[in-house]
Legacy VTK file of the C-alpha trace (Angstrom):
# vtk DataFile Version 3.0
C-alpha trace
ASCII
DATASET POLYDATA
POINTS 311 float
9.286 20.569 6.193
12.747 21.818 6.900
16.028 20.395 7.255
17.288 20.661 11.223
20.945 21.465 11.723
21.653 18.040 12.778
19.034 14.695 10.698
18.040 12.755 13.399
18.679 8.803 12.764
15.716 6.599 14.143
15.094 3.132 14.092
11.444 4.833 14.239
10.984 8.190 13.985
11.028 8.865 17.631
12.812 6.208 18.902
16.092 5.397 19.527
18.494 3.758 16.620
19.041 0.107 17.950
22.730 -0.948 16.980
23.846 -2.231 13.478
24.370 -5.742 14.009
21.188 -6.198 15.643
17.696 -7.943 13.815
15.071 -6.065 14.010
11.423 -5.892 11.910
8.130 -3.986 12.345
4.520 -3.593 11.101
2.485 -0.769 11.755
0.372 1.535 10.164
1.068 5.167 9.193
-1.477 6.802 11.198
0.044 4.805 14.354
2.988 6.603 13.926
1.982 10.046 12.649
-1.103 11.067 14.136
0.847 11.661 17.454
3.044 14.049 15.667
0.195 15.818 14.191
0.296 14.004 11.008
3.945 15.373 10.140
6.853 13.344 10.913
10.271 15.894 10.201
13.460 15.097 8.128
15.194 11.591 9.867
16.901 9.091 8.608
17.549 5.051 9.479
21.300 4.100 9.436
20.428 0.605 8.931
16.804 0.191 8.215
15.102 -0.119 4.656
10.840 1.211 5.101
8.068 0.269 2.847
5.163 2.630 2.968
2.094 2.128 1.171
-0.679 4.805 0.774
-4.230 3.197 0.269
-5.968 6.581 1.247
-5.303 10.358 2.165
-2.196 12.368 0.001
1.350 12.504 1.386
3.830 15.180 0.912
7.043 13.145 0.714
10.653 14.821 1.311
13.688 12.390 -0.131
16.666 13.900 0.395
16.777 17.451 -1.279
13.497 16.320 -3.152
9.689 16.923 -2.490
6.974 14.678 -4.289
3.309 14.936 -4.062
1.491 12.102 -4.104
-2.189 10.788 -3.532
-3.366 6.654 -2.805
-2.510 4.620 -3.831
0.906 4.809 -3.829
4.276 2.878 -2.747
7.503 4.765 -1.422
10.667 3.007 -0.623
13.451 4.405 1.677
16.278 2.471 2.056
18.705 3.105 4.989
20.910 6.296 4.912
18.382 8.626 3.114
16.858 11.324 4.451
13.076 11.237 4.234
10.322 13.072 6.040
6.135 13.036 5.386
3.216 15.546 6.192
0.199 13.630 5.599
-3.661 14.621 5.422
-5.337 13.552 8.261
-7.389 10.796 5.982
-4.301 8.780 5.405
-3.980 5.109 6.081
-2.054 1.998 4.938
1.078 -0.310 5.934
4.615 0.666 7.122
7.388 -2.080 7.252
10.291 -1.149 8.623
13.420 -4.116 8.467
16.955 -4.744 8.283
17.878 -3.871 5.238
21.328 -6.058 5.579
19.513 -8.483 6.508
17.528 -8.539 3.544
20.105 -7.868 0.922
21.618 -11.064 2.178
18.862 -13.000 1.188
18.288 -11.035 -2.304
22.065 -11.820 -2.907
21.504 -15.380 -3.319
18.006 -15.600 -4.014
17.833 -12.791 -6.748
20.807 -10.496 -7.107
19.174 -8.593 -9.587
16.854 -7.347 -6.741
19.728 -5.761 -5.279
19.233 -2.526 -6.842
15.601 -2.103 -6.121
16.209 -2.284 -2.558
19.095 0.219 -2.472
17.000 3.092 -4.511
14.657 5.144 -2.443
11.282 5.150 -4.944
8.239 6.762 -4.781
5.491 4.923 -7.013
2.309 5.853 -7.988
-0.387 4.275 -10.483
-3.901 5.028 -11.884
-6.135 2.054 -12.598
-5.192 -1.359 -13.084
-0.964 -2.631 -13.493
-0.067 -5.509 -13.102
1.505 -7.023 -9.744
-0.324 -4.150 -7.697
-2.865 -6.418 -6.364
-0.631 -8.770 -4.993
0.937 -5.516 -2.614
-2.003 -5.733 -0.211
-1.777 -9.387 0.693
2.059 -9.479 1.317
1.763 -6.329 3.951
-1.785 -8.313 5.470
0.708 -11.329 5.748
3.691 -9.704 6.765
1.376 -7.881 9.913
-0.070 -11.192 10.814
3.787 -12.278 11.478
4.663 -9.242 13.271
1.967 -10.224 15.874
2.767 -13.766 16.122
6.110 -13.563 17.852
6.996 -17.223 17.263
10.212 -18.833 16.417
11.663 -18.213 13.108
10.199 -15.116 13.056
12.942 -13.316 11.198
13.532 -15.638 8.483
9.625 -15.804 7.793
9.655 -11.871 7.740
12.553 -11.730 5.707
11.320 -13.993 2.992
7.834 -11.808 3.242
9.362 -8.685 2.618
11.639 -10.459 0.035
8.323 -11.574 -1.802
6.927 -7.296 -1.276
10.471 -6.350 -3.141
10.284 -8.720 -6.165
6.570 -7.109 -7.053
8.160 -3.526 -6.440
10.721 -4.460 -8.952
8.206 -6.051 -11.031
6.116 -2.987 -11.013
8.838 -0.544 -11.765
10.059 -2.934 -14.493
6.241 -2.461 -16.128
6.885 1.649 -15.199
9.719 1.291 -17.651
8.860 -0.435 -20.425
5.751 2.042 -20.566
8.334 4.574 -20.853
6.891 6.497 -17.451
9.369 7.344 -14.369
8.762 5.472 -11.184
7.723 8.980 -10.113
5.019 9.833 -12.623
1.290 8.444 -13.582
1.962 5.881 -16.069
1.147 7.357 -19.093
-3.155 6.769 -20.903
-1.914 4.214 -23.274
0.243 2.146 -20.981
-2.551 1.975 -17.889
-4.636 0.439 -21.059
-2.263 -2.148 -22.019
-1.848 -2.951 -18.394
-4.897 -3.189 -17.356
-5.125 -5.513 -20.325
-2.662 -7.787 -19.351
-3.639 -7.513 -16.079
-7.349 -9.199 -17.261
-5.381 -11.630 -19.239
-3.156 -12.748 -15.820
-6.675 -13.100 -14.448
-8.625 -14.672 -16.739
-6.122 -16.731 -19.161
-7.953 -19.999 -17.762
-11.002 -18.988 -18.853
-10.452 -18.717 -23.018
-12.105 -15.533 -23.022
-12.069 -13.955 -26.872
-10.199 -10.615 -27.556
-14.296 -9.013 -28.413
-14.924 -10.222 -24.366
-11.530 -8.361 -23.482
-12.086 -5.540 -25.141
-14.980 -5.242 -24.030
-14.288 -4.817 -20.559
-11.877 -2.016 -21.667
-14.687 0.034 -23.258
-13.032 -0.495 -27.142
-13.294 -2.738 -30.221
-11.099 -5.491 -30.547
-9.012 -3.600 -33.547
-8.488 -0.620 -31.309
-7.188 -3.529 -29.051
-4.741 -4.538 -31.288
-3.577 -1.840 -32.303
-3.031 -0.468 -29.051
-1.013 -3.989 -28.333
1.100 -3.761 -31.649
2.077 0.154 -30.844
3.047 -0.408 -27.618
4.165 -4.416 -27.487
4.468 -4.994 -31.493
2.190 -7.879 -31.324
-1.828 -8.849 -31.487
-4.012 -8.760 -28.616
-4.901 -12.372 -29.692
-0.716 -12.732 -29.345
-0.592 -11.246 -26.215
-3.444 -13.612 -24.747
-2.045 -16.722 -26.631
1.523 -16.163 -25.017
0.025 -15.721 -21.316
-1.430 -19.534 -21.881
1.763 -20.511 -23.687
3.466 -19.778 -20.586
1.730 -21.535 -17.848
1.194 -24.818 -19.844
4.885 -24.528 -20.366
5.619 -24.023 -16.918
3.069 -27.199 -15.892
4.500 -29.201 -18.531
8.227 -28.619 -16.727
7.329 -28.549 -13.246
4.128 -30.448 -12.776
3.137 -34.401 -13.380
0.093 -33.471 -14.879
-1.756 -35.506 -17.733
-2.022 -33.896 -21.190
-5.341 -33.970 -20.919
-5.898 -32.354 -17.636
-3.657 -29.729 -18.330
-6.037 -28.811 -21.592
-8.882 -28.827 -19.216
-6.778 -26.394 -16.537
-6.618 -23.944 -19.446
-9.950 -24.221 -20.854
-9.850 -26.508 -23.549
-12.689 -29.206 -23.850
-10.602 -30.791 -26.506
-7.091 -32.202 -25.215
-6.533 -32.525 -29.304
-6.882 -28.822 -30.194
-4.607 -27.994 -26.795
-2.045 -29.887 -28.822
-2.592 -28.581 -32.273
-2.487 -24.793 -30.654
0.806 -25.467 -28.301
2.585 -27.176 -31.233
1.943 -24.162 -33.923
3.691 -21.988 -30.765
6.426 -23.953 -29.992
6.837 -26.803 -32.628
6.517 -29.605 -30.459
4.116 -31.484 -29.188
3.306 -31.374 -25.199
4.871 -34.613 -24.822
7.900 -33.780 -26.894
8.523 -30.819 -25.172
7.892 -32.372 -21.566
10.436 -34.919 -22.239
13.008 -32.150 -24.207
12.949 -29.931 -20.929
13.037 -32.416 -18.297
16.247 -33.978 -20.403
17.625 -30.284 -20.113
17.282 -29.681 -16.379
18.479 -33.156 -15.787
21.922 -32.536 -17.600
22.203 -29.362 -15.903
21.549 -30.620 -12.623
24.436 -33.126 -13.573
26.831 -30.315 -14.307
26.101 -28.944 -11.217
26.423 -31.784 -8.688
29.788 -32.343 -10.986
31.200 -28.851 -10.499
30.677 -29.657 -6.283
LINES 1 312
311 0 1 2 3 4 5 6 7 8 9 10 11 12 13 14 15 16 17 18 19 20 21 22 23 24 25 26 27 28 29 30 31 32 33 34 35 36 37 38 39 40 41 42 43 44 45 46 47 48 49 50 51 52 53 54 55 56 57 58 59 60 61 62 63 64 65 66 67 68 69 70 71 72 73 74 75 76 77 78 79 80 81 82 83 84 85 86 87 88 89 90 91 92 93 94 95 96 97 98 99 100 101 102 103 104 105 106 107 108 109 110 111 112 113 114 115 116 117 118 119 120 121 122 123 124 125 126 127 128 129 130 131 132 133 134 135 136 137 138 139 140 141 142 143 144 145 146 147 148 149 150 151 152 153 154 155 156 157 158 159 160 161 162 163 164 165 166 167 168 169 170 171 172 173 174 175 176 177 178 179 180 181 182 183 184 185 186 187 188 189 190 191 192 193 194 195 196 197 198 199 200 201 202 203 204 205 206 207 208 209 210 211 212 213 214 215 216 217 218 219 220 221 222 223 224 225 226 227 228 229 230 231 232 233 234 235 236 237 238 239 240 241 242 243 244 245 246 247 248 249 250 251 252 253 254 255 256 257 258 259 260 261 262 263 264 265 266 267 268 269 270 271 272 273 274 275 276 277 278 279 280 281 282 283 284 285 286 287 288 289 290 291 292 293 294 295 296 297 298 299 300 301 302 303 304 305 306 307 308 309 310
C-alpha cells in the first residue's frame, strides 16, 4: 500500500463523508467491505468517525499513518477519526467492523468515564495469544451491537452509543492488562504474562466454585508452587492471594450493593458454612459482613448527602 497524492476521507471507504454534525453508526463485517476491493482497501481516512475492527480469522497487513503492522486473529485495531489507515487482508479474513461518531461517543465517555477518553483518541492495534482477561467479553458486545444496527428502532443511537461505550471500557481494560505485563499494545504479551492471565482469567470464571490452587494449576499444566511463584514474580502475592482477593471482591461488592442474606451470599460463593464465610472475610478485611455492610452503606449515605448539599 501506498500513500496517493491526495488521502481520501470516507465515512466508508468508498463512500462519501456525511457532514460533521450529523449521527451516524454502522455494523458490518470486513469481508463486506473488502472483498469488493479485492481484499485491499488503500490509505483513507474518517474526519469524524472512530472504527473498531476485530480479526477472528485470516492475517491483516495494517497501515497507521507512516506505520505498517502485521498481524494474525485474533486481533483488535482501533482508528480513531483523522488517522490515516489502510488494510490488505488474506482472503480467509472475517470478523466485526463498527464504524461511529466518535464525538458522539466522547460525549458520553466524558461523563460516564473520562479516563476512557484517551483510549478512544489513540489508534491501537492489539493482539493476544491464549487466554487475557476481558477478551471474551469482545465477541458478545460486537454480536449485540449488530443486532442493533438491524433493528432500526427508536433510540437507536443512544443504545449504540452505550454499546460501543461498553466495547471501549474492555479495550481499555485489555490494554491496561498489556501494561502491567510490561508488553506494548502492539506486541504478543509476553510467556509469563499470558500464564498469569490466563490464570486470572480461570479465577474470574470459576471464583464461585472454591476451586483449590492444585485444581488451578492444574488446568495450566504446572504445580501449585510453580503457580505461586509465577504469581509472586509477576503480582508479588500467592496464587491462593490472588484467588482469595477475586472472592473478597464480589462479596464486597454484594455486601454494598445487594440486600442479600449473609448466609446466601456464603452459599453464592461456595461456602456450605455461612460461619467460615465470616471467619475468612473478617481475617481480609477485619470486620465482620455485617459490620462492614452497615460501615459502607453509612459511607455512601453521607456522601450522597454531600452531594444533594453541594446542588
Amino acid at each position: 500500500m501506498a500513500y496517493s497524492r491526495v488521502i481520501p476521507n470516507y465515512d466508508l471507504y468508498g463512500d462519501q463523508a456525511s457532514p460533521e454534525w450529523s449521527d451516524s453508526f454502522n455494523f458490518e463485517w470486513i469481508p463486506q467491505r473488502s472483498q469488493p476491493y479485492n481484499w485491499v482497501i488503500q490509505p483513507h481516512r474518517h474526519d469524524t468517525f472512530l472504527q473498531l475492527l476485530y480479526l477472528n480469522s485470516g492475517q491483516v497487513d495494517f497501515l497507521l499513518d507512516d506505520t505498517h503492522w502485521q498481524a494474525q486473529a485474533p486481533c483488535l485495531m482501533v482508528v480513531p477519526c483523522g488517522h490515516v489507515h489502510g488494510f490488505r487482508f488474506s482472503h480467509d479474513v472475517n470478523g466485526p467492523v463498527v464504524t461511529a461518531s466518535q464525538k458522539t461517543l466522547e460525549s458520553v465517555a466524558a461523563v460516564a468515564m473520562p479516563e476512557l477518553l484517551p483510549t478512544i483518541r489513540k489508534p491501537r492495534l492489539i493482539s493476544w495469544q491464549d487466554e487475557m482477561r476481558y477478551v471474551d467479553q469482545l465477541v458478545p458486545l460486537f454480536q449485540t451491537l449488530e443486532q442493533e444496527s438491524r433493528a432500526h428502532a427508536p433510540g437507536h443511537v443512544a443504545v449504540s452509543t452505550s454499546l460501543l461505550l461498553a466495547l471501549m471500557v474492555q479495550v481499555h481494560r485489555i490494554v491496561g492488562v498489556l501494561e502491567a505485563s510490561g508488553s506494548a499494545p502492539h506486541q504478543p504479551i509476553s510467556r509469563q504474562a499470558r500464564q498469569i492471565e490466563k490464570f486470572r482469567s480461570l479465577v474470574d470464571r470459576h471464583y464461585r466454585q472454591q476451586k483449590s490452587l492444585q485444581a488451578y494449576a492444574n488446568q495450566l499444566g504446572m504445580t501449585p508452587g510453580q503457580l505461586s511463584r509465577l504469581c509472586r514474580e509477576a503480582l508479588d502475592m500467592s496464587g491462593l492471594d490472588v484467588i482469595n482477593a477475586r472472592v473478597l471482591h464480589e462479596a464486597q461488592r454484594e455486601l454494598v450493593y445487594t440486600h442479600m442474606p449473609i448466609k446466601q451470599l456464603a452459599a453464592e460463593l461456595g461456602y456450605g458454612d455461612d460461619a467460615y464465610f465470616s471467619r475468612f472475610f473478617r481475617k481480609h478485611t477485619g470486620l465482620s459482613p455485617s459490620a462492614f455492610r452497615a460501615q459502607a452503606l453509612a459511607q455512601l449515605h453521607r456522601q450522597h448527602q454531600s452531594t444533594a448539599g453541594s446542588d
